[in-house]
N, C-alpha and C positions, 0 to 999 in steps of 0.2 A: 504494500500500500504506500508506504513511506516513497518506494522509486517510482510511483507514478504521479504522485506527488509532483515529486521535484521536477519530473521530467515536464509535467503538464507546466509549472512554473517558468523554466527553463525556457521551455516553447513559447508561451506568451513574450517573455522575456527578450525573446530570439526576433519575434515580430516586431515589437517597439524599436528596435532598436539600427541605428545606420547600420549600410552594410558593412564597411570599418570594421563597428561595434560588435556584429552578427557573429565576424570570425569566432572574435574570443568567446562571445556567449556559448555556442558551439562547443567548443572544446571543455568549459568550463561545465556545460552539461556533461558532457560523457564524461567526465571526472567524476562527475558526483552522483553516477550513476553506477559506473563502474567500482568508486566505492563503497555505493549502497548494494550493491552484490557481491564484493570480498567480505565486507561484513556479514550479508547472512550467509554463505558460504563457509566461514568459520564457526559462525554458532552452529549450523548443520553438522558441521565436523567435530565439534565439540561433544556434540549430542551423540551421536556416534561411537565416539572414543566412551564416554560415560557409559555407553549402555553396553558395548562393549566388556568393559571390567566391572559390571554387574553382572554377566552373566560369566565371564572369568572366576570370578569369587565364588558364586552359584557354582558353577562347575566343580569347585575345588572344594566344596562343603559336602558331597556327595559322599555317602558311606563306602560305595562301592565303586572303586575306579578302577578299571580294564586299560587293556594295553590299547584298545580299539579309543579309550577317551586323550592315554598321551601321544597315540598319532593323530590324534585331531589338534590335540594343542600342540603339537611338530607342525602342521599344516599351516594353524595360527601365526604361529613365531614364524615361519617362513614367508607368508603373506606381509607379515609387520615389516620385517627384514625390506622388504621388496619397496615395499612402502618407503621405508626410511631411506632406502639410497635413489627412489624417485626424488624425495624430497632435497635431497643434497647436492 
């Protein structure tokens, strides 16, 4: 809601404005569009990782753990793994 907001802002914004002026509004939008989508892209990610190691923990609380639950969490940790040298 927030980036349609701005965006709808931005556009009025964009209309008043010399063409000069238009450039930078322009750019000044997809900035702040752009980072009203790495922000909720992080809270998604956040969201994620939390429910993630709630069910990690869940997992590790379980009376009976098989060989079949620590090749799952080998699976895990190799996913993360993969993950973390994307990130790098």
């Amino acid at each position: 809601m927030t980036y349609d907001r701005n965006r709808q802002q931005a556009l009025k914004a964009y209309r008043d404005k010399s063409a000069g002026q238009r450039i930078w509004t322009a750019a000044a939008a997809r900035r702040v569009s752009a980072r009203d989508g790495a922000n909720q892209k992080q809270e998604n990610i956040t969201r994620l990782i939390e429910g993630i190691r709630g069910k990690l923990e869940a997992d590790a609380k379980q009376p009976d753990i098989t060989w079949a639950s620590v090749g799952s969490l080998g699976h895990v940790e190799e996913l993360l793994r993969e993950l973390d040298e994307f990130l790098s």
